[in-house]
N, CA, C and O atoms as a MOPAC input file, in Angstrom:
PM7 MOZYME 1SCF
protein

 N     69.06900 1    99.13300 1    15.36900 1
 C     69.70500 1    97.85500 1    15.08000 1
 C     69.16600 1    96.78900 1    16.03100 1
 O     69.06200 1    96.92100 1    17.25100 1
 N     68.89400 1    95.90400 1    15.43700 1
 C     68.44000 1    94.57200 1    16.27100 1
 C     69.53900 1    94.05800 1    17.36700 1
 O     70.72200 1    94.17000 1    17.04600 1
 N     69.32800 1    93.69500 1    18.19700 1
 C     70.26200 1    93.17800 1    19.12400 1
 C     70.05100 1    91.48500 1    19.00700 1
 O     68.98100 1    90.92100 1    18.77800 1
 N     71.18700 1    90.92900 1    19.19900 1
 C     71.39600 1    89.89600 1    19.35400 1
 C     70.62400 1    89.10200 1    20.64800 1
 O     70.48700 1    89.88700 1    21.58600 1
 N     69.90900 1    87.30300 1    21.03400 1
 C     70.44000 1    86.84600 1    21.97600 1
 C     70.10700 1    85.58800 1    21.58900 1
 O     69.26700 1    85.09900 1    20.83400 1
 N     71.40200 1    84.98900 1    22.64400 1
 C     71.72200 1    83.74000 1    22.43700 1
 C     70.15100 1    82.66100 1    22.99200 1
 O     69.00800 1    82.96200 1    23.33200 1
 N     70.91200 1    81.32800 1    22.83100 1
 C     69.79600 1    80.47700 1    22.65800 1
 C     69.43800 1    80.38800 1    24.52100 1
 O     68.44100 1    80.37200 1    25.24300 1
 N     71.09700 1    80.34500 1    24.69300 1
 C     70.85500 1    79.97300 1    26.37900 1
 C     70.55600 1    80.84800 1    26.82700 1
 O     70.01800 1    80.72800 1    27.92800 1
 N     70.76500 1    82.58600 1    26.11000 1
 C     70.00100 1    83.26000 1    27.26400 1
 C     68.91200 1    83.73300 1    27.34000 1
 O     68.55100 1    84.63600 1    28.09500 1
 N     67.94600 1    82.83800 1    26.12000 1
 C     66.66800 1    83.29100 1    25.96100 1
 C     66.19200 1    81.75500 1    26.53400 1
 O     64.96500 1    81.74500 1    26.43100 1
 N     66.63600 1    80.50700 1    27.07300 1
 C     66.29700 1    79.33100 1    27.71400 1
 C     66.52700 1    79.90200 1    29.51700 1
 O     65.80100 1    79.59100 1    30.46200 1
 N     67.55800 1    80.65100 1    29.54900 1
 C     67.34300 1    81.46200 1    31.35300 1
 C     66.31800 1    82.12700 1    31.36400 1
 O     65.55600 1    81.98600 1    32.32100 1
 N     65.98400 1    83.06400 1    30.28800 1
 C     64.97000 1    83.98200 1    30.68500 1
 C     63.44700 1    82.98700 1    30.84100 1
 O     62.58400 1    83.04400 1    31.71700 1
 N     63.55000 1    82.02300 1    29.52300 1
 C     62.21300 1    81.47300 1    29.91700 1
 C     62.17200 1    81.00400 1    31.24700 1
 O     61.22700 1    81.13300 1    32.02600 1
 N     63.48200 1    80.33300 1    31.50600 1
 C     62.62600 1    79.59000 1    32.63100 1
 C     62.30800 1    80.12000 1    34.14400 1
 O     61.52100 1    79.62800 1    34.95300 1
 N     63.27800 1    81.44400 1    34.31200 1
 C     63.44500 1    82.28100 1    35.12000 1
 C     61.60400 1    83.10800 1    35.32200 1
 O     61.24000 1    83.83300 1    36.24700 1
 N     60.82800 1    82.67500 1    34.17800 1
 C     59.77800 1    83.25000 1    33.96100 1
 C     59.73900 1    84.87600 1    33.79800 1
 O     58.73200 1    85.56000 1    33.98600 1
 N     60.83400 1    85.29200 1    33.47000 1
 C     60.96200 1    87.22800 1    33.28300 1
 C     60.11300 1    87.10900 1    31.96800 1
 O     59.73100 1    86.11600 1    31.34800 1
 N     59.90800 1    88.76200 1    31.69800 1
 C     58.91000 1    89.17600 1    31.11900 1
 C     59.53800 1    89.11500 1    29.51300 1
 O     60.56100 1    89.77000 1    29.31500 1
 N     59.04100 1    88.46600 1    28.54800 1
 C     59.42500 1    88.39500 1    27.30700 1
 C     58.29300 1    87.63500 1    26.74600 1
 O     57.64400 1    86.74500 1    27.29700 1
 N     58.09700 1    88.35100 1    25.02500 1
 C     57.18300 1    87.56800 1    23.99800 1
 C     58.10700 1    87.06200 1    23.89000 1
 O     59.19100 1    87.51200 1    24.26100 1
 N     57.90300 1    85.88900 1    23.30000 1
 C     58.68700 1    84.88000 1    22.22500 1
 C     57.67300 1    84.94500 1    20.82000 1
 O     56.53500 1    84.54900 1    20.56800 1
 N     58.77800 1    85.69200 1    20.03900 1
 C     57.66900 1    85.32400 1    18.48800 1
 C     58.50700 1    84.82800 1    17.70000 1
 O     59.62600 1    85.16800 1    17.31500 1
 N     57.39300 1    83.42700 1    17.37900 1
 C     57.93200 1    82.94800 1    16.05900 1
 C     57.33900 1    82.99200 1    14.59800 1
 O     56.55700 1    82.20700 1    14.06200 1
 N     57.87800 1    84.02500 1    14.15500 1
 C     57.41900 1    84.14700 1    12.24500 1
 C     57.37500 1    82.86600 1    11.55300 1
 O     56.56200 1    82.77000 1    10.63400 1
 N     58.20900 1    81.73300 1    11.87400 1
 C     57.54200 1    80.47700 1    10.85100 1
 C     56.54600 1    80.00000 1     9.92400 1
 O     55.34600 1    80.15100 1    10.15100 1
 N     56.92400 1    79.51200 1     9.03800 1
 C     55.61600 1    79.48800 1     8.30900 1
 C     55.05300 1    78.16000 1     9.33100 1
 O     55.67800 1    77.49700 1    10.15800 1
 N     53.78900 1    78.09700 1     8.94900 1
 C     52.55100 1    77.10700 1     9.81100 1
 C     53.13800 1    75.46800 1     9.75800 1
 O     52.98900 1    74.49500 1    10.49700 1
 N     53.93800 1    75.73700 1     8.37900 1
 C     54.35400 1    73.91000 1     8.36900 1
 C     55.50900 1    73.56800 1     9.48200 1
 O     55.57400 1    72.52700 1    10.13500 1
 N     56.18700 1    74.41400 1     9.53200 1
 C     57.48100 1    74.84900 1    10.03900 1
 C     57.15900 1    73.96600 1    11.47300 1
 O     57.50200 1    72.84600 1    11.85200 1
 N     56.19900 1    75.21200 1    12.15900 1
 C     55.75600 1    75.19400 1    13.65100 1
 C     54.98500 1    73.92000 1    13.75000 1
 O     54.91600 1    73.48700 1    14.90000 1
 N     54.33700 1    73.15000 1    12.75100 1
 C     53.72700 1    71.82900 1    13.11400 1
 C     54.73100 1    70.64400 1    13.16600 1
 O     54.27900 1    69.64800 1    13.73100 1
 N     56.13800 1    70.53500 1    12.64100 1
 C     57.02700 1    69.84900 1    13.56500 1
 C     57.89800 1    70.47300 1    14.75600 1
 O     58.11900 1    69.60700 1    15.60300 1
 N     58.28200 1    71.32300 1    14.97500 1
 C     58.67300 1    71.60800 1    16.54000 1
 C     58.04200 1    73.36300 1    16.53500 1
 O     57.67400 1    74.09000 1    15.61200 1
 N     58.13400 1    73.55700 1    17.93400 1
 C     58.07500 1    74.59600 1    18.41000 1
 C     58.45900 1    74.97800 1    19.70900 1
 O     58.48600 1    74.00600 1    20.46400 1
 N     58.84300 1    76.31500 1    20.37600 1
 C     59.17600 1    76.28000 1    21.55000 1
 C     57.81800 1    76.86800 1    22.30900 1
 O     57.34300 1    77.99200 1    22.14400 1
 N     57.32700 1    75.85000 1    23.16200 1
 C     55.79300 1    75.88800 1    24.00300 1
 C     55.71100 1    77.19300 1    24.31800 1
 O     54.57900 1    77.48900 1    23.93800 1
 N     56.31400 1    78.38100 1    24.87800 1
 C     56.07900 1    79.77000 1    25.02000 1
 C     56.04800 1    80.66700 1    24.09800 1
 O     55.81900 1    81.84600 1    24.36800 1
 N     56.25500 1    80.27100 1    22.97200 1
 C     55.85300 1    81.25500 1    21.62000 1
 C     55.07200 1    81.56700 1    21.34300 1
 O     54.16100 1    80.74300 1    21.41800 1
 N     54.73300 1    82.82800 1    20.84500 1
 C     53.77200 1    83.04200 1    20.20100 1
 C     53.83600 1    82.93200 1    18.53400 1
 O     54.78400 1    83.46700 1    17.95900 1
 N     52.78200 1    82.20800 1    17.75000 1
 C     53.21300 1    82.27600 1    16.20200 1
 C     52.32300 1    83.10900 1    15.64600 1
 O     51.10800 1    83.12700 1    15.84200 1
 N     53.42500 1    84.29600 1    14.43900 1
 C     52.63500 1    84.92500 1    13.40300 1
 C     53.84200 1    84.66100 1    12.56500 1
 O     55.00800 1    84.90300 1    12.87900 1
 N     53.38200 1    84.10800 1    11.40500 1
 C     53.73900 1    83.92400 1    10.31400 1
 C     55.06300 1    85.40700 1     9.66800 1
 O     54.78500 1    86.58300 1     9.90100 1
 N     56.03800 1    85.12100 1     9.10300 1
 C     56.71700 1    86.80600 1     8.44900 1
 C     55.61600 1    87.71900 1     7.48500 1
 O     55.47100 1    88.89100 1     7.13700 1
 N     54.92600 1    86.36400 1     7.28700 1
 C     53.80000 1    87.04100 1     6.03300 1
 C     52.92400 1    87.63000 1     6.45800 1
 O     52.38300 1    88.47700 1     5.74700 1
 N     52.46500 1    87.38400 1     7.79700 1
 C     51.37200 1    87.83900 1     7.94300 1
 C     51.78700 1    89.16400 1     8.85700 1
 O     51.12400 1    90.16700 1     8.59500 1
 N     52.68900 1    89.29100 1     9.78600 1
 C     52.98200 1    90.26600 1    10.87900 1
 C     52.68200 1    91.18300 1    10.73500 1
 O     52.20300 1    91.60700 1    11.78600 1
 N     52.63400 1    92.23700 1     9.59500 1
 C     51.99800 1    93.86700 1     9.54100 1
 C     50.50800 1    93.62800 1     9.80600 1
 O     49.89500 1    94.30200 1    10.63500 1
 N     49.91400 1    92.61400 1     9.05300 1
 C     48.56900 1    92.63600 1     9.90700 1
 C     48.08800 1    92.21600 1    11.15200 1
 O     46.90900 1    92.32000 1    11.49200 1
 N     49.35900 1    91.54300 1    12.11900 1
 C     49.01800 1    91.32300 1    13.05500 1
 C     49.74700 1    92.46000 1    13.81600 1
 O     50.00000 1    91.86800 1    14.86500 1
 N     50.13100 1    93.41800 1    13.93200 1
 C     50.74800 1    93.88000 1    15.12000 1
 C     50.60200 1    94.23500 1    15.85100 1
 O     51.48500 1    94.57200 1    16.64000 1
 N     48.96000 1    94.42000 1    16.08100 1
 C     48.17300 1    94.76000 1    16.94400 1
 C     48.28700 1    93.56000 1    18.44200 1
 O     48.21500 1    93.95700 1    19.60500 1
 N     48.46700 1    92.13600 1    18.05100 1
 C     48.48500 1    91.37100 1    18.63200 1
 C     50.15100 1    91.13500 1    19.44700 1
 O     50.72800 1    90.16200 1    19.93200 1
 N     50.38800 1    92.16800 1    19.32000 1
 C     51.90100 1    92.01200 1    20.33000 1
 C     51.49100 1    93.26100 1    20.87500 1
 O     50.64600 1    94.09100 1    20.54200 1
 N     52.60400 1    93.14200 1    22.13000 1
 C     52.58900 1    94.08100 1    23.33300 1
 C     53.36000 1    95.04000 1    22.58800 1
 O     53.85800 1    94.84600 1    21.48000 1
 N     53.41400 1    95.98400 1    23.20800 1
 C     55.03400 1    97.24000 1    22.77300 1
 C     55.61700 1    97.55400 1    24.37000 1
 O     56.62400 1    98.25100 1    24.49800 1
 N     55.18800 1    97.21300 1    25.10000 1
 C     55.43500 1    96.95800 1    26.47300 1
 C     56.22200 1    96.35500 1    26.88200 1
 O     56.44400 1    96.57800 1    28.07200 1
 N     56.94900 1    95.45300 1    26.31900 1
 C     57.45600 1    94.08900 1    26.75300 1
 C     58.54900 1    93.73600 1    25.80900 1
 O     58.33300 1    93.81500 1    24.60000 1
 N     59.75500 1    93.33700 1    26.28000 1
 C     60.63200 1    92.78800 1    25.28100 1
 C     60.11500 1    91.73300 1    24.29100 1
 O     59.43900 1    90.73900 1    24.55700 1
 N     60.52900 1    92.11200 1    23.19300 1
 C     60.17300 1    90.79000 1    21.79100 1
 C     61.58900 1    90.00100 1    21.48500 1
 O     62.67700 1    90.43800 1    21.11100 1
 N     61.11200 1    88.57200 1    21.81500 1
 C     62.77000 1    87.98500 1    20.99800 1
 C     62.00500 1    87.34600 1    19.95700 1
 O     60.95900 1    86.78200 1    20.28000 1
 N     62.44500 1    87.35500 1    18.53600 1
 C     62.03500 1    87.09200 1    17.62900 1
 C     62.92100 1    85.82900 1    16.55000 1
 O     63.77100 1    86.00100 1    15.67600 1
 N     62.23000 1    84.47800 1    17.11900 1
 C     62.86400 1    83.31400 1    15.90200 1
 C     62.02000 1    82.93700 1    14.93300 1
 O     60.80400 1    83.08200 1    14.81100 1
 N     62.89700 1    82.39300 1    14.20900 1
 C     62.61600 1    81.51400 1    12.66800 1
 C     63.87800 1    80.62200 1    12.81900 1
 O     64.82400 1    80.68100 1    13.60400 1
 N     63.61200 1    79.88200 1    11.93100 1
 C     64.73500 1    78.64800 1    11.68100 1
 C     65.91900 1    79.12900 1    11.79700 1
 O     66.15000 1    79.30600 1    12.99300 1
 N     66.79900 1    79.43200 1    11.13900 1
 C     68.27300 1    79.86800 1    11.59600 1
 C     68.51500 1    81.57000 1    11.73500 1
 O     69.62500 1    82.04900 1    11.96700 1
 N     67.40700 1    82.29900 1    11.57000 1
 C     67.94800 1    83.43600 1    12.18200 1
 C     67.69200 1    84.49300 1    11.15300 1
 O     67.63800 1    85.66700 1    11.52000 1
 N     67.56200 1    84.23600 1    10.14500 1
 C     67.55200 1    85.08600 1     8.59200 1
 C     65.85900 1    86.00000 1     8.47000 1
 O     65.59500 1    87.09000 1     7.96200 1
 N     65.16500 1    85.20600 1     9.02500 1
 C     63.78500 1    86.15100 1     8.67400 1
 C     63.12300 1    86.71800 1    10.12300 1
 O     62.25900 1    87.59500 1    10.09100 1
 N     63.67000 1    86.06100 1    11.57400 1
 C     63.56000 1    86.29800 1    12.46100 1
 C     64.33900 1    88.13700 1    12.32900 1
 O     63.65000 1    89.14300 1    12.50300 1
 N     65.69600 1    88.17200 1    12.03100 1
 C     66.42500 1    89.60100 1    11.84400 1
 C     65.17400 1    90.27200 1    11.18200 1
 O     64.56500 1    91.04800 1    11.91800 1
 N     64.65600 1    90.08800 1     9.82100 1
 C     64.08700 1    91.05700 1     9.37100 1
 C     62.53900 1    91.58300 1     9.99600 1
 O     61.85800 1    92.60600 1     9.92900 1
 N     62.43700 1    90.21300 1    10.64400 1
 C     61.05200 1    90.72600 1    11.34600 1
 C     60.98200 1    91.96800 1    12.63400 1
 O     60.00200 1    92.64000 1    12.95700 1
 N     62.46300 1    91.99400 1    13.25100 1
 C     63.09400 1    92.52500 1    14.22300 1
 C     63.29800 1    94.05600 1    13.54700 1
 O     63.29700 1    94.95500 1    14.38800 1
 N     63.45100 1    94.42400 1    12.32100 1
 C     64.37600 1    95.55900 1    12.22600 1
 C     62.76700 1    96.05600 1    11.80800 1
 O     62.62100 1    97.24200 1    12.10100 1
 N     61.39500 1    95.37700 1    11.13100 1
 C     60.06000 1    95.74100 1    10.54900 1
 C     59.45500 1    96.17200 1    11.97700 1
 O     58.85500 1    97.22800 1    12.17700 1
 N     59.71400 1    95.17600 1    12.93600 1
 C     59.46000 1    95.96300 1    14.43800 1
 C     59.83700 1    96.55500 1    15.14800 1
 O     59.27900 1    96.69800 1    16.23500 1
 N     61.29400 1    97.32600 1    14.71600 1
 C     61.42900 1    98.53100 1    15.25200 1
 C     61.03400 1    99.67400 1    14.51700 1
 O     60.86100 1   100.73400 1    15.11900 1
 N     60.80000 1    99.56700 1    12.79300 1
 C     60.45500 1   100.46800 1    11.99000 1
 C     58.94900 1   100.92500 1    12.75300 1
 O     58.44400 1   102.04800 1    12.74200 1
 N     58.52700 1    99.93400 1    13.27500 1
 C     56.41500 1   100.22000 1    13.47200 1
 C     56.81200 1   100.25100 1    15.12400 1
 O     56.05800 1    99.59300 1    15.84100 1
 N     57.97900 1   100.99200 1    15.81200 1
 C     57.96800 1   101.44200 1    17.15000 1
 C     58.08200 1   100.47200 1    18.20300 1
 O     57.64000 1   100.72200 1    19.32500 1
 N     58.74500 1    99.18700 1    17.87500 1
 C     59.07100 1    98.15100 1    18.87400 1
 C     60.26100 1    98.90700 1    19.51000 1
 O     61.06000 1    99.63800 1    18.92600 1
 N     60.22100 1    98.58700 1    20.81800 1
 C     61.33100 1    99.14500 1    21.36900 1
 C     62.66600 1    98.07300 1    21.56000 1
 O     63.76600 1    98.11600 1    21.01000 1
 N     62.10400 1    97.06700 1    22.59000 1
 C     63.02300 1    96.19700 1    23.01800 1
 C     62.94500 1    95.02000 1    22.16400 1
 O     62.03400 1    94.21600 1    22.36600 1
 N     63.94000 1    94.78500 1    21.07000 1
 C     63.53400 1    93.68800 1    20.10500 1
 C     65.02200 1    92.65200 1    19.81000 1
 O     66.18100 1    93.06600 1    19.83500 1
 N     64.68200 1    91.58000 1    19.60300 1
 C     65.72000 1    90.82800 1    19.88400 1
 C     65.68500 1    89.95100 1    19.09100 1
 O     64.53800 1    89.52700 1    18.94900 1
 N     66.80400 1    89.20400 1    18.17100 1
 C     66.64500 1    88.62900 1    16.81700 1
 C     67.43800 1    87.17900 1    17.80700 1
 O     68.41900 1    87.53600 1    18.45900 1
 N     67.12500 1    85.91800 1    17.90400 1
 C     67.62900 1    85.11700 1    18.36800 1
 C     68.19300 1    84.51900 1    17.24300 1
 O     67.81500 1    84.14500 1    16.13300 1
 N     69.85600 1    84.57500 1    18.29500 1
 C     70.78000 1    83.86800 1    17.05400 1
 C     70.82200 1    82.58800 1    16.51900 1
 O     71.31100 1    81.97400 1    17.46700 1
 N     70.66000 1    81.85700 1    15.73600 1
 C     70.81700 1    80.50600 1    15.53700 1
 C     69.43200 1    80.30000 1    15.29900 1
 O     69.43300 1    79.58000 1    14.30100 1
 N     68.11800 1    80.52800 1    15.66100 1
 C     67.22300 1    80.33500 1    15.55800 1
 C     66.75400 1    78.73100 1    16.51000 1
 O     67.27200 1    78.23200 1    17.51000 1
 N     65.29000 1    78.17900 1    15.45800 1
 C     65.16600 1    76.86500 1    16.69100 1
 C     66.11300 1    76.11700 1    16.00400 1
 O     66.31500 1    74.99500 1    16.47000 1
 N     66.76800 1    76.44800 1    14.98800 1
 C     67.74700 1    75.15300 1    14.59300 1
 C     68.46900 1    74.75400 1    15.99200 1
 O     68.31700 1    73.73400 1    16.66400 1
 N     69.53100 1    76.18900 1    16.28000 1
 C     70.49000 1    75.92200 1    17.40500 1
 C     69.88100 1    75.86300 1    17.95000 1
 O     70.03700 1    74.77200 1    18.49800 1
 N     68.35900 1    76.74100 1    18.67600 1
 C     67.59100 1    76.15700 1    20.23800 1
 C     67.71100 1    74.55100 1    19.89300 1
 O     68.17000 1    73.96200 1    20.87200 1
 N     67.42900 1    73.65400 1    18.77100 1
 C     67.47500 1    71.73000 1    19.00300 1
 C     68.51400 1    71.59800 1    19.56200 1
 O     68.66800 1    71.09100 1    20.67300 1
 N     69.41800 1    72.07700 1    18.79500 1
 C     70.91600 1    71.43300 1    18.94700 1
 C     71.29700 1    71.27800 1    20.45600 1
 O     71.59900 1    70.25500 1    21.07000 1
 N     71.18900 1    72.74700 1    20.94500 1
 C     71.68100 1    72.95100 1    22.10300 1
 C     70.74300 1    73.01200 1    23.53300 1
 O     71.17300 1    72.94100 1    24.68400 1
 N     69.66800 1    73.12900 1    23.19900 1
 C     68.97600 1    73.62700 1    24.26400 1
 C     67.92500 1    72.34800 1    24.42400 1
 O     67.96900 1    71.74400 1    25.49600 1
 N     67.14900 1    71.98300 1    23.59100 1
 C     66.29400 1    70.73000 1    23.38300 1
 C     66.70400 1    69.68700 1    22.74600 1
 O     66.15000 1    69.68900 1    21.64600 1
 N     67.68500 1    68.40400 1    22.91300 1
 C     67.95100 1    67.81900 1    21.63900 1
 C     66.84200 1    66.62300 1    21.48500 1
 O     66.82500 1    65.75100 1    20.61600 1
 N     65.97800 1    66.80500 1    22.49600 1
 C     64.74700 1    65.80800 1    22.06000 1
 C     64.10700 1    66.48200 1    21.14300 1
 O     63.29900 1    65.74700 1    20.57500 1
 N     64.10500 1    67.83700 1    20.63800 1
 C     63.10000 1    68.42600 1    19.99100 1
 C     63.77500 1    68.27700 1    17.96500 1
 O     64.79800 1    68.52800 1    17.32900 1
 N     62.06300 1    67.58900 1    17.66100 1
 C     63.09300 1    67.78800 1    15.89500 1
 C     63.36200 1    68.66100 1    15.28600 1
 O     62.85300 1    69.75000 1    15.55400 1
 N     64.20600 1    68.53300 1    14.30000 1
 C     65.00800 1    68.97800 1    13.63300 1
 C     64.65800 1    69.59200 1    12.01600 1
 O     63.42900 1    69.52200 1    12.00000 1
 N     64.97700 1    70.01000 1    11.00500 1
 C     64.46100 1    69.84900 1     9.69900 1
 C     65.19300 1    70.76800 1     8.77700 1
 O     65.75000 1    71.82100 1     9.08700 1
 N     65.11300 1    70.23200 1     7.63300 1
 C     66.63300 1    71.38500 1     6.86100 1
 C     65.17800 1    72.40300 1     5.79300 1
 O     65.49500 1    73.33000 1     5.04700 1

């Protein structure tokens, strides 16, 4: 089961600099109006062919816009042996709201 984390406690960990991917599945249009600068982007579409390009070493917190394809990318990376995987709740919607409100927005 995917574990939950919140927006603020994936904004401590960044800035605390501890060890975490940030992946964001977004599609490409998505990520060309906001993004959070420590992410890494692979698309939901594309991720089985990329998985080579993530650690398995290292905790994964995994966003998309509100949270819905970020989960499924989370439960596809524990199916292919992710260990530490983490579905961020709210996605970057709530990271704007709450964490960046200079950063835009988009429905």
């Amino acid at each position: 089961m995917v574990r939950e984390l919140a927006c603020q406690e994936l904004a401590k960990i960044l800035e605390q600099k501890l060890p975490i991917v940030l992946l964001d599945v977004r599609e490409d249009w998505e990520v060309e109006i906001c993004m959070i600068r420590e992410s890494v982007h692979i698309p939901l579409s594309e991720l089985h062919g990329r998985l080579d390009e993530l650690p398995q070493d290292m905790p994964l917190a995994v966003i998309c816009h509100h949270g819905v394809r970020s989960r499924h990318a989370g439960v596809f990376l524990e199916e292919y042996g992710f260990k530490d995987v983490f579905n961020v709740t709210g996605g970057i919607d709530i990271w704007a709201r709450q964490i960046a409100p200079d950063m835009m927005r988009y429905d």
